[in-house]
Backbone as a printed PyTorch tensor [residue, N CA C, xyz], in Angstrom:
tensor([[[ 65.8580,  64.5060, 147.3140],
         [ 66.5980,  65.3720, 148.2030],
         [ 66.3490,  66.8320, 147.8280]],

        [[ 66.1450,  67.6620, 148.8950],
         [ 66.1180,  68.8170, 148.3860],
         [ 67.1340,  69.5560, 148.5860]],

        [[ 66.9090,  70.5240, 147.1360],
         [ 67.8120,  71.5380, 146.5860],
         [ 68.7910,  72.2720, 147.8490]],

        [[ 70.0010,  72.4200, 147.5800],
         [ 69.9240,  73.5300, 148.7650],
         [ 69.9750,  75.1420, 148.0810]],

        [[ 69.9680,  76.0670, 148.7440],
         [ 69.7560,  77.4700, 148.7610],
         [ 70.3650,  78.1870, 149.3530]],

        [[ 71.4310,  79.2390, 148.3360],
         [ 72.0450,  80.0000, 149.0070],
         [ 72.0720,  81.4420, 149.2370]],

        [[ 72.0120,  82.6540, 149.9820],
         [ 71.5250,  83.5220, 150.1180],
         [ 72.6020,  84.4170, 149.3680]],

        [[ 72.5540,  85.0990, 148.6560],
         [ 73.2180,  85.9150, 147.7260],
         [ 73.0200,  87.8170, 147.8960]],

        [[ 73.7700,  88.3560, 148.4630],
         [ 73.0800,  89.8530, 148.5740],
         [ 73.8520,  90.7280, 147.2200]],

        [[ 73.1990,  91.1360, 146.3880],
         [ 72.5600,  92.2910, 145.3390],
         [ 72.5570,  93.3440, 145.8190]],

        [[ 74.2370,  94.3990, 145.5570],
         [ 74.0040,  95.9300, 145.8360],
         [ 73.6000,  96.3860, 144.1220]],

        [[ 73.1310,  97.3220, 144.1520],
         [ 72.4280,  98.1080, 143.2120],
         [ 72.5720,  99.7670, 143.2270]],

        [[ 73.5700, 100.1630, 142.3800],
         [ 73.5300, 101.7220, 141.6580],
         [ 72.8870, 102.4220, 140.9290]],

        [[ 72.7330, 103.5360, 141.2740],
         [ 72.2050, 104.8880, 139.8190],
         [ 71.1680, 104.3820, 139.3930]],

        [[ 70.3500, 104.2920, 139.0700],
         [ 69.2580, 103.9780, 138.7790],
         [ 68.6910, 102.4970, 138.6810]],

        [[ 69.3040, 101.9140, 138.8760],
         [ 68.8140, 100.2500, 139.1870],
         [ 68.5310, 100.4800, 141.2540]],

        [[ 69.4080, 100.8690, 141.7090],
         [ 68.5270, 101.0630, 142.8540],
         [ 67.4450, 101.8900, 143.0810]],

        [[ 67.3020, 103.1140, 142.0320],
         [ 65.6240, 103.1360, 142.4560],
         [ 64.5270, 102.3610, 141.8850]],

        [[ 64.7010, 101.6460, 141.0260],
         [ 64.5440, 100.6460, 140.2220],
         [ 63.4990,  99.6160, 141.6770]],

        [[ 65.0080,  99.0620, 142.3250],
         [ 64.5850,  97.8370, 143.4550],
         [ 64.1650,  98.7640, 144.5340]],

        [[ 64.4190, 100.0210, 144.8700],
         [ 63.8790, 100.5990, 146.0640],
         [ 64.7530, 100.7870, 147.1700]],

        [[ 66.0120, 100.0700, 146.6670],
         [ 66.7550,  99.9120, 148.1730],
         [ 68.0730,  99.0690, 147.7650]],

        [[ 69.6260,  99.6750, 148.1950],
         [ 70.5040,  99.5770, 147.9090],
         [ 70.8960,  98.6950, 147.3640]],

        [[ 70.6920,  97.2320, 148.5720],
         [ 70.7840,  96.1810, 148.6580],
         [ 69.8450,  94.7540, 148.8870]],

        [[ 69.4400,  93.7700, 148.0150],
         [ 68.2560,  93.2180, 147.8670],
         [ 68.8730,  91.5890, 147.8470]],

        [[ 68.6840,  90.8540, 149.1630],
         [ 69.0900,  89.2790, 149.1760],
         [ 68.1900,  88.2330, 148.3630]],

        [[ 68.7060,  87.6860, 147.8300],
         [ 67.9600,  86.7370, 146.9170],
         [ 68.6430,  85.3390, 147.3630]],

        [[ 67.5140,  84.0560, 147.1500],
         [ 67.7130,  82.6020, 147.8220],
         [ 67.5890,  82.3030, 146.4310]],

        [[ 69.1650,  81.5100, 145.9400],
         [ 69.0910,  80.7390, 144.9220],
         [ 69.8520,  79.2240, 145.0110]],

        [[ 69.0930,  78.7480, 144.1580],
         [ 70.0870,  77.5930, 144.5510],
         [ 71.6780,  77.1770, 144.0800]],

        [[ 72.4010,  76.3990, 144.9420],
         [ 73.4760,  76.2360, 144.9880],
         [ 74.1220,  76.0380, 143.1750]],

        [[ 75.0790,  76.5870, 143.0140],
         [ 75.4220,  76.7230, 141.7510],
         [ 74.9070,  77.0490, 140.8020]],

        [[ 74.2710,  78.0460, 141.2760],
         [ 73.5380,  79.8100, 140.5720],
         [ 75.0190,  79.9310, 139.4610]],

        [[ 74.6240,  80.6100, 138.2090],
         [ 75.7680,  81.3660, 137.3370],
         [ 75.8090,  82.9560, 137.9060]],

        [[ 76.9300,  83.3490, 137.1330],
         [ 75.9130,  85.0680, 137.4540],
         [ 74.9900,  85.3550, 136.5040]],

        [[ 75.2890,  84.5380, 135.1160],
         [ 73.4680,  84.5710, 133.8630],
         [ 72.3670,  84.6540, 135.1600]],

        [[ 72.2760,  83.4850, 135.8580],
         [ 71.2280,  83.1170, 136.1520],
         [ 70.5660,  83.9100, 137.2720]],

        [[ 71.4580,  84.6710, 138.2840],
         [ 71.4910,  85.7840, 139.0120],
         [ 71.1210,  87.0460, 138.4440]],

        [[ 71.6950,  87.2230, 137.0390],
         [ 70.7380,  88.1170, 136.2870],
         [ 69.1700,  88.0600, 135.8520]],

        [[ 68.9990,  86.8200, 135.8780],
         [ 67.5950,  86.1610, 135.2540],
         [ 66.7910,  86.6980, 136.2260]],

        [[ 67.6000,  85.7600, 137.3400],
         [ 66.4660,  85.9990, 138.9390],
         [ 66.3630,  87.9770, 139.3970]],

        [[ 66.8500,  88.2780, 138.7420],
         [ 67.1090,  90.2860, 139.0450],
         [ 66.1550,  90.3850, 138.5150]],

        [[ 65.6340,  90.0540, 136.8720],
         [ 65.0860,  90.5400, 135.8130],
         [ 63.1550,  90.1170, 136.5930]],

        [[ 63.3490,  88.8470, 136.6620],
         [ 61.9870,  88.3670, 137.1450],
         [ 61.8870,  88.8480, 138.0660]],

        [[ 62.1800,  89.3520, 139.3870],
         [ 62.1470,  90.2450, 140.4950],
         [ 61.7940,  91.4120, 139.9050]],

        [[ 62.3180,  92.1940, 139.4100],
         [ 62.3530,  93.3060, 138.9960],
         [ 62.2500,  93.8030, 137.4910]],

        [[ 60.9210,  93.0940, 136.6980],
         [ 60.8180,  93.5250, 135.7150],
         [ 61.2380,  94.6030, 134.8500]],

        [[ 60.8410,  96.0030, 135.5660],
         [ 61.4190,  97.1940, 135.0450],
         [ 62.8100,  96.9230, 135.1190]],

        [[ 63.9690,  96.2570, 135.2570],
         [ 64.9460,  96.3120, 135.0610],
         [ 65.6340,  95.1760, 134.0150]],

        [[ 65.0620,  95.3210, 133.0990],
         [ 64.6270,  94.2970, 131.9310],
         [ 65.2100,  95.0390, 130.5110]],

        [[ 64.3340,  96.5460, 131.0730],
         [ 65.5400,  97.5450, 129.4860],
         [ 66.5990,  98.1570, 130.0990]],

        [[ 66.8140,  97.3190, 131.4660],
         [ 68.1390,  98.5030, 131.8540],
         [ 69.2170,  97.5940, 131.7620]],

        [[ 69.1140,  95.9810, 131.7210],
         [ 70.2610,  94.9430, 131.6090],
         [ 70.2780,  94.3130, 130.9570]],

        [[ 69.5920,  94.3150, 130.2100],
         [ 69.3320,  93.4190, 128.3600],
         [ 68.7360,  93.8120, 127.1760]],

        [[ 69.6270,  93.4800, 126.4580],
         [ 69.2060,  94.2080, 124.9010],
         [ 68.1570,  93.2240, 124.3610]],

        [[ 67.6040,  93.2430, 123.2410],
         [ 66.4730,  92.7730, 122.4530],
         [ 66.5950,  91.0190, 122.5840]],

        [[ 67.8400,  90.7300, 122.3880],
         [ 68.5910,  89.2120, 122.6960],
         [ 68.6250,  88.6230, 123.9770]],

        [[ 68.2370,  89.4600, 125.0630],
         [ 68.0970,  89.0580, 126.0680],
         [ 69.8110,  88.6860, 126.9280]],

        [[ 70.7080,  89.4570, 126.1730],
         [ 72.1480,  89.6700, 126.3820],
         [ 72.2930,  90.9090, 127.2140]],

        [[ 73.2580,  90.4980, 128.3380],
         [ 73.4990,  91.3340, 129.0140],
         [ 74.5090,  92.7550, 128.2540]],

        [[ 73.3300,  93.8210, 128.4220],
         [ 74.7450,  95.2240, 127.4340],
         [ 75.6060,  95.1050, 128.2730]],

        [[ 76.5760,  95.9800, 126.9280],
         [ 77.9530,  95.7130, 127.5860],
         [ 78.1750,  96.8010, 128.4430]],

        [[ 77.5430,  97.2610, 128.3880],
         [ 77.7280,  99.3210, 129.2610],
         [ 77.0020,  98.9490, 130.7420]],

        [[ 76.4540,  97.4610, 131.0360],
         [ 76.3250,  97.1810, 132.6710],
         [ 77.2540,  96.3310, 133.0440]],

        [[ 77.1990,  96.5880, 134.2180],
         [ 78.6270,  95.9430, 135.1070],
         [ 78.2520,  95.2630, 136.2690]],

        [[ 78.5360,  93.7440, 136.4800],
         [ 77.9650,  93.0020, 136.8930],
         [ 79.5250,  92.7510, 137.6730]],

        [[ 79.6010,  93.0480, 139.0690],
         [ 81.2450,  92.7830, 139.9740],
         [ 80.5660,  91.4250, 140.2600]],

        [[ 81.6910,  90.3340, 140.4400],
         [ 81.3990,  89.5230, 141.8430],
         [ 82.7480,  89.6480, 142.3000]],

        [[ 83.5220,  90.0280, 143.5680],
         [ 84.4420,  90.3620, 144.1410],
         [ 85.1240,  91.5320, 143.7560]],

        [[ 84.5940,  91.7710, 142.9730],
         [ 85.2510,  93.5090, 142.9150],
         [ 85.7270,  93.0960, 141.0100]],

        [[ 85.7390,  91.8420, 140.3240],
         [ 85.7410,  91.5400, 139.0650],
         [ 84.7260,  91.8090, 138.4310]],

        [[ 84.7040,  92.5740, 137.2440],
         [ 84.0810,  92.7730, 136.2740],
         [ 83.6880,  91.5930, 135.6360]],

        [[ 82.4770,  91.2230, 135.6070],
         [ 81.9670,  89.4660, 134.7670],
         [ 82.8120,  89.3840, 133.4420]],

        [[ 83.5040,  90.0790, 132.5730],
         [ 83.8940,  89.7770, 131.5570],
         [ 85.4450,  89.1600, 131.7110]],

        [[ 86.1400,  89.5690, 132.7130],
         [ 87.0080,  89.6170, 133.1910],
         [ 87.2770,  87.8050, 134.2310]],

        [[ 86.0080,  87.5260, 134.6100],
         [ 85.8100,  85.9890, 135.1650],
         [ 86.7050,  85.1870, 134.0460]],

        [[ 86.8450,  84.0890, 134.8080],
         [ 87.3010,  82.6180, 133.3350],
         [ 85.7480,  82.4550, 132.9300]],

        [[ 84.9080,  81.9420, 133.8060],
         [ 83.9770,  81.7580, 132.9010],
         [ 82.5110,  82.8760, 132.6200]],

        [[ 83.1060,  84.0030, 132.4890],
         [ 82.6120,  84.9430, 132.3840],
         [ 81.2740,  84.7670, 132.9350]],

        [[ 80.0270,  85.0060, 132.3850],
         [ 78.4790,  85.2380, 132.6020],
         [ 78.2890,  83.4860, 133.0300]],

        [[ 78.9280,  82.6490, 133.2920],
         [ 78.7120,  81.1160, 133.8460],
         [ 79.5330,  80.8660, 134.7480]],

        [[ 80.1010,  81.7350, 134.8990],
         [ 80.9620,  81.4370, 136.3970],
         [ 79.7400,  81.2090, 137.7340]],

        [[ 79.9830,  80.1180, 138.3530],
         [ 79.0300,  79.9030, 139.4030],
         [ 79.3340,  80.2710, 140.8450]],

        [[ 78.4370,  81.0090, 141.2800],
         [ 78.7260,  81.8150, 142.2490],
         [ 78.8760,  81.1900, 143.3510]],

        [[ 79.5130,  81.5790, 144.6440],
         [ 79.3820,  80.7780, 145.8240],
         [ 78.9490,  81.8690, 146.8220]],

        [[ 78.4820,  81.3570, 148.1230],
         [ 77.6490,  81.8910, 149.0200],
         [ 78.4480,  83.5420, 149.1720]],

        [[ 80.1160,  83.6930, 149.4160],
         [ 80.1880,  84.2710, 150.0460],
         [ 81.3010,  85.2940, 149.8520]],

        [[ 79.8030,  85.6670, 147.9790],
         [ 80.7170,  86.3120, 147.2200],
         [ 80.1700,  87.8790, 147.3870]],

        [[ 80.8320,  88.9710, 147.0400],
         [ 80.0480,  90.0810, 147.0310],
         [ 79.7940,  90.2880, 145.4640]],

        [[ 78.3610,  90.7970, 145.3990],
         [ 78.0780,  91.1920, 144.0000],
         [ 77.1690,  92.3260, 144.0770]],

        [[ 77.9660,  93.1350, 142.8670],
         [ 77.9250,  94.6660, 142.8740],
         [ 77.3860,  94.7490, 141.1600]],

        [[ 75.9920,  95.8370, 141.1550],
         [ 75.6000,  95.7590, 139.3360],
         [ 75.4400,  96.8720, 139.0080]],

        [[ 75.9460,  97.8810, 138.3470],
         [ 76.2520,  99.0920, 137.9470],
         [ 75.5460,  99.3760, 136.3280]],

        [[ 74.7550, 100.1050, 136.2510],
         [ 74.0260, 100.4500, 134.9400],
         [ 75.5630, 101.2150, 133.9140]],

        [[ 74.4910, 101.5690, 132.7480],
         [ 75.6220, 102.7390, 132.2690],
         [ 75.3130, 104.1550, 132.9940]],

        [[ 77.0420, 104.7150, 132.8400],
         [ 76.6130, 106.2160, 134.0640],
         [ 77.4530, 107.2870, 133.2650]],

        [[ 76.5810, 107.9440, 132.5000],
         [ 77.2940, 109.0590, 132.2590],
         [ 77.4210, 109.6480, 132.7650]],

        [[ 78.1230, 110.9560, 132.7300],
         [ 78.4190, 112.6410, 133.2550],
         [ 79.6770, 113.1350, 132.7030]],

        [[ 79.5450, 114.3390, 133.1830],
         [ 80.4830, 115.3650, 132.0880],
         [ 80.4210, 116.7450, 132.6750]]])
């Protein structure tokens, strides 16, 4: 049987969107994607964004911000394994200084 696939849209800030080129970037993953694994699929898409969302460990820093519904991933029950559903919004924010 095949997999099914769900369409997931990826807004992108401050320098991760010039990164992807464009605000917002839909990705087809399959059904019971984590948000880890939504990060994975960002990283392989978008190589250069490889030193902007993971340290040497391949751990997401803590200074990016990964929303799904307006929640901060740390803030999930199952934080970075919480499995996403179709018809969630997800929002990924680098670190942003100013002063």
């Amino acid at each position: 049987m095949k997999e099914k696939r769900l369409p997931f849209a990826v807004r992108f800030y401050a320098t991760l969107r010039q990164i992807a080129g464009t605000k917002t970037v839909e990705f087809s993953l399959v059904e019971g994607t984590t948000v880890r694994q939504l990060v994975d699929a960002i990283v392989e898409r978008y190589p250069a964004m490889r030193r902007e969302l993971l340290d040497e460990k391949n751990q997401l820093y803590g200074h990016v911000h990964v929303f799904v519904n307006g929640r901060d991933t740390p803030f999930l029950e199952s934080r970075q394994e919480t499995v996403l559903s179709a018809d969630v919004t997800i929002d990924v924010f680098p670190a942003v200084g100013g002063g």
